[in-house]
N, C-alpha and C positions, 0 to 999 in steps of 0.2 A: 475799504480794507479787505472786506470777505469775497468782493467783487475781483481784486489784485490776487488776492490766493490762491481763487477759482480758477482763475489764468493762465497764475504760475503751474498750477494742479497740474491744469491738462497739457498744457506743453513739456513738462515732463513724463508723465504719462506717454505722450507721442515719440518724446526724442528716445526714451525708454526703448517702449514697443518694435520704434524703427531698429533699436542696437540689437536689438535679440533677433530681430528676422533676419538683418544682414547679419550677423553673427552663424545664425542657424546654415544660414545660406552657402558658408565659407567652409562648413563639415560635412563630411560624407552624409548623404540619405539614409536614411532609419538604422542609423549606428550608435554603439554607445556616446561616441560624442556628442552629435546633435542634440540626442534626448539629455543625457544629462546637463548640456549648456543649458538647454530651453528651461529645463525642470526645478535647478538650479539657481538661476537667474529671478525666474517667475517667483521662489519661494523665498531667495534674499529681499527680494521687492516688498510683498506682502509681510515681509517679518519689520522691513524698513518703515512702511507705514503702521503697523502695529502696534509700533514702539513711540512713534510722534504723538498716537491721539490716546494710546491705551497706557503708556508705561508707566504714570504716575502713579495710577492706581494697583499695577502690578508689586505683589512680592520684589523684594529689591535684586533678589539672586536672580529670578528670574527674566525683571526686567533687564538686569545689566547686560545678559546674554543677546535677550532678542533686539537690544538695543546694538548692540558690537556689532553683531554680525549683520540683521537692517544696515547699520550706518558705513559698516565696510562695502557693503555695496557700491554705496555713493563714490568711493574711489575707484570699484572694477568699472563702474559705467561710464566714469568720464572718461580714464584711460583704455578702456577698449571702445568706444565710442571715438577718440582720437586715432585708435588705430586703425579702426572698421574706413573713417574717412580719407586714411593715407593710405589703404588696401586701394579702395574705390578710383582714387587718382592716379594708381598704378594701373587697374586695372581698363578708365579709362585711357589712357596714352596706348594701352596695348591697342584695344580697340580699333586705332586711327593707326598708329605707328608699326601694330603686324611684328611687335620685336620675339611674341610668341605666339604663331600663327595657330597652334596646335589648343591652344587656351590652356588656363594657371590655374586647373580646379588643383592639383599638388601644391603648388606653391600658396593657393591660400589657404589649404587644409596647415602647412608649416609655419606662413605666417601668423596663426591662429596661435600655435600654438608655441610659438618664441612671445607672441605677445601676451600670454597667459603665466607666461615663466616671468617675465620681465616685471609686472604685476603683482606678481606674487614678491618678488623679490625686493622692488621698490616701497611695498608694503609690512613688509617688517622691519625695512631698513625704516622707515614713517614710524612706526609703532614705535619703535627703540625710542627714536628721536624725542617721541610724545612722553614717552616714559622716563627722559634722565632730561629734565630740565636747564637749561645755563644760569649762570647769575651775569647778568652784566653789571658792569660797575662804571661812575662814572663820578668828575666832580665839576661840581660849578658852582659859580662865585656869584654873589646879588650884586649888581652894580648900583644899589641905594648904601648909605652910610654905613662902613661896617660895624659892627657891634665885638668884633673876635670873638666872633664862637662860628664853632664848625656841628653840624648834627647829621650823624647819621639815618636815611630815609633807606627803607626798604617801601617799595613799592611794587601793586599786582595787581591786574586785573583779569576780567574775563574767568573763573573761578568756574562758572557753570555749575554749583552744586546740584546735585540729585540723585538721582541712580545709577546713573552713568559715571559721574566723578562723587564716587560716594566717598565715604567716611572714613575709612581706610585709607582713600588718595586723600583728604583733608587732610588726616594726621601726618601726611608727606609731606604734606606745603607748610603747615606750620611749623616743624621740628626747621625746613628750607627758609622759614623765617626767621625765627630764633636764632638759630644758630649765626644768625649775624649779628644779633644782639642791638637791635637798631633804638636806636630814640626814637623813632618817629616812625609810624606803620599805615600807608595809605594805601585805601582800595578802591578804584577807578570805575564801579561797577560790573553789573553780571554778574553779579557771586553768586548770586542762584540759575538756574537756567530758565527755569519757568513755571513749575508747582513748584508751592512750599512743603508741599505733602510729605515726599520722601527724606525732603531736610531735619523734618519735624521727626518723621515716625524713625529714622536714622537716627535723633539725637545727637546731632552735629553742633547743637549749641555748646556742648562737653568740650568740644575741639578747639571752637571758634574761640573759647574763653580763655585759651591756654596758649595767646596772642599775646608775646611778653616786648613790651617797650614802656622809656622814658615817662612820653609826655605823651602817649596814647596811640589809640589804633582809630582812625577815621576811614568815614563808605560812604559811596552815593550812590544813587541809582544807575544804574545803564535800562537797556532798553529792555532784555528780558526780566525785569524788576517789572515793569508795566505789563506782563503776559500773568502775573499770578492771579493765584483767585481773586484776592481781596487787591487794592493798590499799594497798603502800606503792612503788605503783610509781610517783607520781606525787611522793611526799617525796622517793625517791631522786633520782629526775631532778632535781627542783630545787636537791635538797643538790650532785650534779653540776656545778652552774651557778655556787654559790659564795652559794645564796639559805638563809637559817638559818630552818629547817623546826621549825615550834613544836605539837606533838599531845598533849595536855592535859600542857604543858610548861609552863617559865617562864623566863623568860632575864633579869638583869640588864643594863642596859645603861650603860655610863660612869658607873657607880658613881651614878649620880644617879636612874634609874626603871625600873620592869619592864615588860615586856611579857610578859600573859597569853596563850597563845595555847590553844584548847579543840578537841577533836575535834569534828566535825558532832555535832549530833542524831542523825541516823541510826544514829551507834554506840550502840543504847540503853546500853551498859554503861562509857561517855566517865566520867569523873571532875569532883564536882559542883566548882560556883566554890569554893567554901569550903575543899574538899580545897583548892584549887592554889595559894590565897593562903593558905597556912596557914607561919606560917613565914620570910614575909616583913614589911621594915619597914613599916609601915603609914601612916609619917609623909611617904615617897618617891610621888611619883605613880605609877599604875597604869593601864597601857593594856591594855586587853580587845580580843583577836580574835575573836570567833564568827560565825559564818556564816550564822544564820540570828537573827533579829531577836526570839525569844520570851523568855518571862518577863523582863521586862527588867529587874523589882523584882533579880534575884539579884545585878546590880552595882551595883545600890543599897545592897543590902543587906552587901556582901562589899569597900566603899571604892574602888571601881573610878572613876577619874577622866573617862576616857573609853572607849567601848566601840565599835569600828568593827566595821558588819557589813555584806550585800549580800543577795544571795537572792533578793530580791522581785520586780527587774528593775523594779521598779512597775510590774507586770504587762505591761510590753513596748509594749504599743498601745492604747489604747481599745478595749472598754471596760475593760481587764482592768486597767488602774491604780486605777479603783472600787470591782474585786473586791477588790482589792489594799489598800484603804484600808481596809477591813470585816475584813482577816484580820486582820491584825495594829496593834497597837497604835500603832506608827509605820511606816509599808510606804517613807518615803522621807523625806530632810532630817532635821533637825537636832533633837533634841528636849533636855532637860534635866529629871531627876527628883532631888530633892535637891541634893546633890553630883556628880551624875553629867552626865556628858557623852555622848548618843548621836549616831550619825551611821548612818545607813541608807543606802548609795549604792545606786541605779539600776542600778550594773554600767560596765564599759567596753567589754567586751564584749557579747555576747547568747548565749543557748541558740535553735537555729530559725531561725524568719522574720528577714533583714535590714531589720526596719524598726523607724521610733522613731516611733510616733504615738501623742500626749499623752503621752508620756514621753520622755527623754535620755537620750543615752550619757553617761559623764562620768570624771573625775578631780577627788579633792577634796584640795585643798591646806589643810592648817590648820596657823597661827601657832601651837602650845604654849607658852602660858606657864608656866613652875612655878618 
């Protein structure tokens, strides 16, 4: 794992290093552009990692800052990084093709800088997007015996609380709860990011308690649940709050259906689906929690009615919703295998960058029929 880090480190580090020189490359010599690209650049970078290893321990005002602007980085580098590479393929074809024999030092100081407006611009439109979440809504029906009744689920995942999505943005999501007045309140994991520190010293349990449903509010782990200090220090908190904390657990509910709730993947040694419905009636519908959206055959295969999961972010911005379509089977929305019901959310939170380009924040509401 520290060895995979170390890796990923320095190849960012490189692809980094490489954007800012061709970057530099593409502005006038010892002008206010260059130097402030360079300066600029270097000092988003350094706020970027400042904020990964240092912000938990940071005042929260202040992490939240060095955390933004760090993490907004991450969006100027991939897209001028895309741009630096369709600069370079222009400027190779000149090279062989002579279409401007005189050379494009102007056209790449202009390209620079349509592609810094473009950025900017894309960029707020991203913020916006992050900041006014959708509700999607959706209804489906258990193909095991019906009982007539219909319950309404709001469902969320990906939450990332800390300093970044602090307490403030909680009291957003919950009132986006409520206000649909759900019976039934599931949470797919991630609802912390990775210290419990900031949650704690924020007093986000106030919030979290103020989760108004039916027949209850259930949570499992995702994978940044596994990055806190302690393992279970993110179930206790919640069980704190009044929220029923499901780790390869099963809970009955009103005597009429269960909810599955599964450890992360991450715990290689979690307990399979087959183990956890072993035991239960098979005639009652089955709601599946997992966090991460793989082998999706296994609540096919194990009666599972519906199966809400998160993780994907759908890859957060462009392009990485693309990526995000190629890993997994379903990265986002609503799929159906046999009898089974999936649902794949986007998150309502985020991990990182504040922004939503080609993808949604969201809460999904779904009618249950059974």
């Amino acid at each position: 794992m520290k060895l995979g880090f170390a890796i990923v480190f320095c190849i960012l580090i490189s692809l980094i290093t490489l954007t800012i020189i061709r970057g530099s490359q593409s502005l006038p010599a010892q002008s206010f552009w260059r130097t402030g690209y360079v300066t600029l650049s270097i000092s988003m970078f350094i706020l970027f990692i400042v904020g990964m290893i240092f912000g938990h321990k940071m005042p929260t005002e202040v992490a939240k800052i060095v955390s933004f602007v760090g993490n907004s980085y991450v969006i100027i580098f991939v897209y001028l990084a895309i741009s630096l590479l369709l600069l370079d393929t222009i400027l190779a074809i000149n090279f062989f093709a002579k279409f401007a024999p005189n050379g494009l030092a102007n056209f790449r100081f202009w390209w620079m800088m349509v592609s810094f407006a473009i950025i900017a611009i894309v960029m707020i439109i991203g913020n916006y997007n992050f900041n006014n979440p959708k509700t999607v809504s959706l209804t489906i029906q258990s193909d095991k015996p019906l009982q007539g009744k219909i319950m309404k689920i709001v469902a969320v995942s990906d939450l990332h609380l800390g300093f970044s999505i602090d307490k403030q943005r909680l009291k957003s999501f919950v009132k986006m709860i409520n206000d649909q007045h759900p019976d039934l309140v599931l949470m797919a994991g991630d609802i912390t990011d990775r210290s419990i520190e900031p949650v704690i010293r924020q007093n986000m349990r106030e919030e979290l308690s103020q989760i108004h449903s039916t027949l209850g509010v259930f949570a499992i782990n995702g994978n940044h649940e596994h990055y806190a200090e302690q393992m279970n220090a993110t179930e206790n908190y919640l069980k704190s709050a009044g929220i029923t904390f499901l780790k390869d657990s099963v809970a009955m509910v009103n005597q009429s259906f269960y909810i599955v709730g599964r450890d992360d993947r991450t715990n290689g040694n979690r307990q399979s689906l087959s183990t956890l419905v072993q035991g239960i009636q098979s005639n009652l519908p089955i709601i599946l929690l997992d966090h991460q959206p793989h082998q999706l055959e296994e609540a096919e295969m194990n009666g599972i009615d519906l199966q809400f999961s998160g993780h994907t972010h759908e890859g957060q911005f462009f392009p990485g919703n693309l990526l995000v379509k190629r890993m997994f089977e379903i990265g986002h929305g609503y799929l159906k295998k046999g009898t089974t019901h999936y649902f794949v959310s986007s998150g309502l939170g985020i991990w990182g960058p504040q922004y939503r380009i080609g993808t949604q924040s969201e809460i999904v509401v779904i009618d249950f029929k059974y």
